[in-house]
C-alpha positions as a Markdown table, in Angstrom:
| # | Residue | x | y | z |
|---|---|---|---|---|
| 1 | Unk | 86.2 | 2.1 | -41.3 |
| 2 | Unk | 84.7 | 4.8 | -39.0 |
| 3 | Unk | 81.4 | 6.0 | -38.0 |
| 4 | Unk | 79.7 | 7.6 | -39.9 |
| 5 | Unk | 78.0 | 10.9 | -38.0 |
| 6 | Unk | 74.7 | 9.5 | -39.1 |
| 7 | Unk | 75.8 | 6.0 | -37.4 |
| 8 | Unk | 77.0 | 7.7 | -34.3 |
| 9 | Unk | 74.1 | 9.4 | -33.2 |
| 10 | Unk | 72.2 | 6.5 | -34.4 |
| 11 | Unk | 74.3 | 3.9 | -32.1 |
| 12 | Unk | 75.1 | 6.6 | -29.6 |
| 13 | Unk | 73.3 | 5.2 | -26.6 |
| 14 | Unk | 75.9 | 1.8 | -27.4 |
| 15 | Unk | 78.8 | 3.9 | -27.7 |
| 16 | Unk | 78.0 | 5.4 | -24.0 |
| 17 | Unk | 78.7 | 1.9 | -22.7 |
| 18 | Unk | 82.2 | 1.9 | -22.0 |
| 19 | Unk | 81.9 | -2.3 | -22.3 |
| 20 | Unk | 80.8 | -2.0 | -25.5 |
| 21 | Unk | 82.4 | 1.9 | -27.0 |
| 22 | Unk | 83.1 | 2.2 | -30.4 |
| 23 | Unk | 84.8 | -0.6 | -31.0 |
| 24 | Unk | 81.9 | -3.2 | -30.1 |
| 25 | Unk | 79.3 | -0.8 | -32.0 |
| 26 | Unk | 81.9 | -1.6 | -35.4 |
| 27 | Unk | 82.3 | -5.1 | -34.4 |
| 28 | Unk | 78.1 | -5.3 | -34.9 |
| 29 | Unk | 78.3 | -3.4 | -38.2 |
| 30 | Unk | 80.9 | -6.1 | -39.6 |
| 31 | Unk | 79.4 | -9.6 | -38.1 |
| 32 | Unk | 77.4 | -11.6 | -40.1 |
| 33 | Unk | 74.6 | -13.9 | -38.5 |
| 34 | Unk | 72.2 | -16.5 | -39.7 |
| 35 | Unk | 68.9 | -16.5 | -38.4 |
| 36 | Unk | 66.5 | -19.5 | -39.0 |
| 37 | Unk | 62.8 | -18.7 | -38.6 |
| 38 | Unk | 60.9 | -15.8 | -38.4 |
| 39 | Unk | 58.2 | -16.7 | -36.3 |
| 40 | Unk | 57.5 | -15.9 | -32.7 |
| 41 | Unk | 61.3 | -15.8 | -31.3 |
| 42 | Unk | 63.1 | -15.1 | -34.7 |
| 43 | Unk | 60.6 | -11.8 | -35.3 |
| 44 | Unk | 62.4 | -10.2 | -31.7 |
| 45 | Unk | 65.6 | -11.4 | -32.2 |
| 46 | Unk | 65.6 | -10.1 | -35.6 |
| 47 | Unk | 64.5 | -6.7 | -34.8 |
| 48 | Unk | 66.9 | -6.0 | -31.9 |
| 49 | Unk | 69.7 | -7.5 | -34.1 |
| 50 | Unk | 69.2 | -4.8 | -36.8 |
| 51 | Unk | 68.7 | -1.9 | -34.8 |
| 52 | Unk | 71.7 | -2.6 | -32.7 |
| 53 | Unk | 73.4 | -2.5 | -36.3 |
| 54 | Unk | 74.3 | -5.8 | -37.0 |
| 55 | Unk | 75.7 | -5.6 | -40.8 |
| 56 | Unk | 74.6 | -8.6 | -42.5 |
| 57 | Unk | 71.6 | -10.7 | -41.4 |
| 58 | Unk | 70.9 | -14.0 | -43.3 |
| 59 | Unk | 67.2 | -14.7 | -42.8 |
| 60 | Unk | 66.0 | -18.7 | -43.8 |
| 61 | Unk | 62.5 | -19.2 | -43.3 |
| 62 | Unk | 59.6 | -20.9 | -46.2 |
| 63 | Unk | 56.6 | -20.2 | -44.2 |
| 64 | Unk | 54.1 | -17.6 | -45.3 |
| 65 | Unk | 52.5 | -15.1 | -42.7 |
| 66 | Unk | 49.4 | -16.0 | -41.2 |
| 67 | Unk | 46.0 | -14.7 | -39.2 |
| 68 | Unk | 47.2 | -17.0 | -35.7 |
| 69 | Unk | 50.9 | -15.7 | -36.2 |
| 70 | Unk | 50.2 | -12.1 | -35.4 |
| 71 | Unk | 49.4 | -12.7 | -31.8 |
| 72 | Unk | 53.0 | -13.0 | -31.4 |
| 73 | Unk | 55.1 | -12.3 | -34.6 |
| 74 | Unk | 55.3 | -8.8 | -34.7 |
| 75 | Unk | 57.4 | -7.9 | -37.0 |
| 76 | Unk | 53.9 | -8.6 | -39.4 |
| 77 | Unk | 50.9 | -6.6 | -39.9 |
| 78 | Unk | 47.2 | -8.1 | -41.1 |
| 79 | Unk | 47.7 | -6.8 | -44.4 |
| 80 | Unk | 50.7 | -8.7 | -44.9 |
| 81 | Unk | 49.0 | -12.5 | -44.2 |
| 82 | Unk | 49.2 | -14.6 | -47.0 |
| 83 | Unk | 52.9 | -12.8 | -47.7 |
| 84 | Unk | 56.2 | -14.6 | -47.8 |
| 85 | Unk | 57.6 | -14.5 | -43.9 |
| 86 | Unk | 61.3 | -13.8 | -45.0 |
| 87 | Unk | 60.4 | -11.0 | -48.0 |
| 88 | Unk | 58.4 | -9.5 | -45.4 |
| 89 | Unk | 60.4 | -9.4 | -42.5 |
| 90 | Unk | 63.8 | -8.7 | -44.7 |
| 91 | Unk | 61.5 | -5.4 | -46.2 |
| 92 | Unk | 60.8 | -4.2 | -42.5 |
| 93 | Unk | 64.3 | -4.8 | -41.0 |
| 94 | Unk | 65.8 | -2.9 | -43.8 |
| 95 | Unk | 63.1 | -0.1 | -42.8 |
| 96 | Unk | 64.1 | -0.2 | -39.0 |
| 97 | Unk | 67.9 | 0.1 | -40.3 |
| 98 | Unk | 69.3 | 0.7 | -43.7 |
| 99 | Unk | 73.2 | -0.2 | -42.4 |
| 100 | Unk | 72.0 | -3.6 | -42.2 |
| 101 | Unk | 71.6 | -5.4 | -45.1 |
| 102 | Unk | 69.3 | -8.5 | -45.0 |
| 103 | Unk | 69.5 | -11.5 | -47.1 |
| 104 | Unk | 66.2 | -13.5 | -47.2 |
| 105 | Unk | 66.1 | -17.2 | -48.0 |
| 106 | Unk | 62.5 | -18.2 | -49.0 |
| 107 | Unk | 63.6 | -22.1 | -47.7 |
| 108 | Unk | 63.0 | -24.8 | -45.2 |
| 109 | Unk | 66.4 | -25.3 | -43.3 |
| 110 | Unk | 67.5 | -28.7 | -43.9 |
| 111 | Unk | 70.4 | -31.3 | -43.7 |
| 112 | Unk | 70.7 | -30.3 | -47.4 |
| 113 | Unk | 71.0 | -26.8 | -46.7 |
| 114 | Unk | 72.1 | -26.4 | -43.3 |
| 115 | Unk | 76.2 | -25.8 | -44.2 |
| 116 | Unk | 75.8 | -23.7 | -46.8 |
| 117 | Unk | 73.5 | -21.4 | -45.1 |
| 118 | Unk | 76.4 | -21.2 | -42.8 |
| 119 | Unk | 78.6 | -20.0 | -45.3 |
| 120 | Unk | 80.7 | -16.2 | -43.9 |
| 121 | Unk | 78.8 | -16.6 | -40.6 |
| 122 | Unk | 80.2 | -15.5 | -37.5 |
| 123 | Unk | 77.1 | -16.5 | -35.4 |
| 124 | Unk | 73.8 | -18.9 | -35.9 |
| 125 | Unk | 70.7 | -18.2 | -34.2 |
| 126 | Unk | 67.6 | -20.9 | -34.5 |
| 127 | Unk | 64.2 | -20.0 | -33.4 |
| 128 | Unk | 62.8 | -22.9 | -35.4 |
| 129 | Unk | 59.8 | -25.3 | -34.0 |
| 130 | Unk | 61.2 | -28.8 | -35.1 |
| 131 | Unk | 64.0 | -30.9 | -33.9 |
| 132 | Unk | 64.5 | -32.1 | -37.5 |
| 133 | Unk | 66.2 | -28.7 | -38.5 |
| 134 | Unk | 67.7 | -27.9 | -34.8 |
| 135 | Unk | 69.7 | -31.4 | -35.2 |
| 136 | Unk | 70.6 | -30.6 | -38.7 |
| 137 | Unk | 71.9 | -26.8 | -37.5 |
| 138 | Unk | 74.0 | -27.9 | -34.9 |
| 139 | Unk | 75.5 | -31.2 | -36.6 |
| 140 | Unk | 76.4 | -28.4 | -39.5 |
| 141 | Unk | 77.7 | -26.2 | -37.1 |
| 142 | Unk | 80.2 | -28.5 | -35.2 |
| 143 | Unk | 81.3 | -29.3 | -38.5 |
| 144 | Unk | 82.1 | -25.7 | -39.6 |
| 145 | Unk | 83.3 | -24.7 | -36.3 |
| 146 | Unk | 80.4 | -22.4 | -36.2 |
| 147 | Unk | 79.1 | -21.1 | -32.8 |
| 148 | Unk | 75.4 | -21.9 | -32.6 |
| 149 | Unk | 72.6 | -19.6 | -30.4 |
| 150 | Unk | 70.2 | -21.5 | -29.6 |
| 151 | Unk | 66.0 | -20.4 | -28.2 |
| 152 | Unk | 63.0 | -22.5 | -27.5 |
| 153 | Unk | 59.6 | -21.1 | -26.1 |
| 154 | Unk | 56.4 | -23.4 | -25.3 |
| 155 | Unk | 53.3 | -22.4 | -23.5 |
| 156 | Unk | 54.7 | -20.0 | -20.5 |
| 157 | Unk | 58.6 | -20.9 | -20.7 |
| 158 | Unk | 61.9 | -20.5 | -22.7 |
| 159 | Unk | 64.8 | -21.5 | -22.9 |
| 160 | Unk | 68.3 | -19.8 | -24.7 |
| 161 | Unk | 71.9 | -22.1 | -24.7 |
| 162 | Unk | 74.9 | -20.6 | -26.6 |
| 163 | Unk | 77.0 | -23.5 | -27.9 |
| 164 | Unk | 80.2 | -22.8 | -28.6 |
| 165 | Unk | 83.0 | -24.3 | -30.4 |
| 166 | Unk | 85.7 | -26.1 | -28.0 |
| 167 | Unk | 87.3 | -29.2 | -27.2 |
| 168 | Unk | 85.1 | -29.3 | -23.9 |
| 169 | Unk | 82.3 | -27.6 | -25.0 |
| 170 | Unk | 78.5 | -28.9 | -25.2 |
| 171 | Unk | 76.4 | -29.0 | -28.2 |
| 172 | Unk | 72.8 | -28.7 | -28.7 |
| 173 | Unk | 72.6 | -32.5 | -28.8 |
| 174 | Unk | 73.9 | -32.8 | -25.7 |
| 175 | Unk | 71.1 | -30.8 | -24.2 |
| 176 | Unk | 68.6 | -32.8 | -26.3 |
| 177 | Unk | 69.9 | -35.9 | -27.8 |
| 178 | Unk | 66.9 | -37.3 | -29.8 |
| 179 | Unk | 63.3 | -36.0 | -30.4 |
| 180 | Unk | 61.8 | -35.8 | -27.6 |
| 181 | Unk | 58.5 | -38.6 | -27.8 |
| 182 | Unk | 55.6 | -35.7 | -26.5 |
| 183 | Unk | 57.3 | -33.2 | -28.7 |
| 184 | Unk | 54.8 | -30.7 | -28.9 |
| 185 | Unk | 55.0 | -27.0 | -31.0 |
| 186 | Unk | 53.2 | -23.9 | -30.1 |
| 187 | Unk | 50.4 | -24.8 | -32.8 |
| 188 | Unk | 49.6 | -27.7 | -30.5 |
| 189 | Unk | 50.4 | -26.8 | -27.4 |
| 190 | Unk | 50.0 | -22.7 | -27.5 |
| 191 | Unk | 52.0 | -19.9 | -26.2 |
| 192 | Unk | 51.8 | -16.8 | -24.2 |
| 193 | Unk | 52.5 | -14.2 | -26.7 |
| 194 | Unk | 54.7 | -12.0 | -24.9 |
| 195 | Unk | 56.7 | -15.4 | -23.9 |
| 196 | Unk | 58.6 | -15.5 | -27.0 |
| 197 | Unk | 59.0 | -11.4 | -27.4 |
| 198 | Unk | 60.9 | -11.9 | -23.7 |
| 199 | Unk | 63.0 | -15.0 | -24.6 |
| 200 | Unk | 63.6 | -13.7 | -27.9 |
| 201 | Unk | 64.9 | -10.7 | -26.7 |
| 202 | Unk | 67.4 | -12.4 | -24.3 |
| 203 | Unk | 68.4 | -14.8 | -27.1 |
| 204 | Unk | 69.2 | -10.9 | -29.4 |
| 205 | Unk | 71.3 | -9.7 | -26.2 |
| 206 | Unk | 73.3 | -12.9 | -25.9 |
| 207 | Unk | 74.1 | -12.4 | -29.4 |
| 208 | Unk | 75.2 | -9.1 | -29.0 |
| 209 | Unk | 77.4 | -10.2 | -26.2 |
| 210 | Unk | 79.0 | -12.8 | -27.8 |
| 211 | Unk | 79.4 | -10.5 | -31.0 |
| 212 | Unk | 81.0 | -7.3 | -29.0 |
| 213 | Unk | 82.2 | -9.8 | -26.4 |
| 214 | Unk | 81.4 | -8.0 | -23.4 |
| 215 | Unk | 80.3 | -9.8 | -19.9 |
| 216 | Unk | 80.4 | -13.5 | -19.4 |
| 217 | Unk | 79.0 | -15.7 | -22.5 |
| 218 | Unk | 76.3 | -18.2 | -21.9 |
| 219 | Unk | 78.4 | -21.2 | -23.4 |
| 220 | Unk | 78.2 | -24.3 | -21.8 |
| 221 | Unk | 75.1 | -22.9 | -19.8 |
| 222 | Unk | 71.3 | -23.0 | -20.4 |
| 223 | Unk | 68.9 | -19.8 | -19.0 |
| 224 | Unk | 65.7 | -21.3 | -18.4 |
| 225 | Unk | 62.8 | -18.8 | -18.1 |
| 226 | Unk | 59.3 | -19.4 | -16.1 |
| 227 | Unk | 56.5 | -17.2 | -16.8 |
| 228 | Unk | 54.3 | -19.4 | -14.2 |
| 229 | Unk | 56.2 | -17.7 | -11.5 |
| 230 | Unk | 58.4 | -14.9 | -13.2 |
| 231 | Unk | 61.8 | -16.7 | -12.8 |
| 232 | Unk | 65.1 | -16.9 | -14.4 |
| 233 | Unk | 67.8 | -19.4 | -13.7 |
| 234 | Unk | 70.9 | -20.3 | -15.3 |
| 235 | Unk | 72.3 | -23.9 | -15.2 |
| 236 | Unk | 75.2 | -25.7 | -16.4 |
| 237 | Unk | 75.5 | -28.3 | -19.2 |
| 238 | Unk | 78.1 | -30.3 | -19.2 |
| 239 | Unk | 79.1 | -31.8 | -22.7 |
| 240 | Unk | 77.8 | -35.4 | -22.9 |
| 241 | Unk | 81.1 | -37.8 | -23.4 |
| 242 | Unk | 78.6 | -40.0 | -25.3 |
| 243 | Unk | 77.0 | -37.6 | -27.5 |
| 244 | Unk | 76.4 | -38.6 | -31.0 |
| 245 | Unk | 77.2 | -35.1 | -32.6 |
| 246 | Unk | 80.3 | -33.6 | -30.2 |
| 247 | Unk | 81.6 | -37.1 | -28.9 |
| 248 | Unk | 83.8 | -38.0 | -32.1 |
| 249 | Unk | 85.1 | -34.3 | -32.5 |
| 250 | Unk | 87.6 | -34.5 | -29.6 |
């Protein structure tokens, strides 16, 4: 389908690019992406992922907004604490763009869950603060073949890894194979609020590289940030040959 006129001056800055034209621009406005958690790194990645134009955002998150989120979360206001996180955050992504429609799911991602909120996906992005529903994303996701975008932010550092279906591919477990025993979240721990506005950002561009497929993908890679000393480096995973999750897939 083409552009509309409304959608080309809208996305006209995109179009410019010749890597991305108007070909990647209607690749966003057809993919379909899950996003798990609206908190700190899911509120960037879910506002850069609408205004680029991405069509159809499925949004899982049960928490409700709160006075300590909005130090980072900024897809939230102070009248909206005590407000459902995924009816709040579908209303104002629907407000930033009306070609992207947004599907809120007022639930904790689970084992239980975790497939069928894969269901029509092209991508899945996690932001979550748990390993419980990380492991239960990416064991789904090797099992539907689904590529799985992956962001983690504590204190002053991130991290983003893309994981991407392939014979010789890593998977999420491979990067972390159990719960780490001083697991700590940013409740415990804290965060720099602008740390997961940055790393959530990079985690949105990746996904609109891997959707429009322009540059080189961050599969089988992991881009670590520092904010101690303002560095960026990108490293190398190797998929584990003993890996609980990937190892029996082939």
């Amino acid at each position: 389908m083409p552009l509309t006129p409304d959608q080309l001056e809208r996305y006209r800055r995109h179009i410019l690019l010749p890597e991305i034209g108007g070909q990647g621009q209607q690749a966003l406005l057809e993919a379909r992406v899950l996003v798990a958690g609206a908190g700190g790194l899911g509120c960037p990645i879910l506002a850069y992922l609408a205004a680029a134009g991405v069509g159809h955002i499925r949004l899982c998150d049960d928490d409700d907004v709160a006075l300590s989120n909005l130090q980072r979360q900024i897809l939230f206001t102070t009248d909206d604490i005590g407000k459902r996180k995924a009816a709040v955050a579908a209303a104002r992504l629907q407000a930033i763009n009306p070609d992207c429609t947004v599907e809120p799911i007022e639930a904790r991602l689970t084992a239980d869950n975790a497939k069928q909120l894969l269901e029509d996906v092209d991508l899945a992005i996690e932001g979550v603060d748990n390993f419980e529903a990380r492991y239960a994303l990416n064991d789904s996701c090797l099992e539907t073949g689904t590529p799985l975008l992956s962001a983690a932010i504590g204190r002053f550092d991130g991290q983003v890894a893309l994981f991407a279906p392939g014979r010789d591919q890593p998977c999420y477990r491979c990067l972390v194979p159990e719960t780490p025993p001083d697991a700590a979240d940013c409740e415990t721990q804290g965060v720099l609020g602008a740390v997961p506005g940055l790393v959530g950002t990079m985690a949105a561009m990746e996904a609109i590289r891997f959707l429009t497929g322009f540059g080189e993908p961050l599969a089988g890679h992991v881009l670590i940030y520092n904010g101690m000393n303002a560095t960026t480096r990108r490293v190398k995973l190797p998929r584990d040959p003993a890996c609980p999750a990937c190892s029996a897939k082939g």
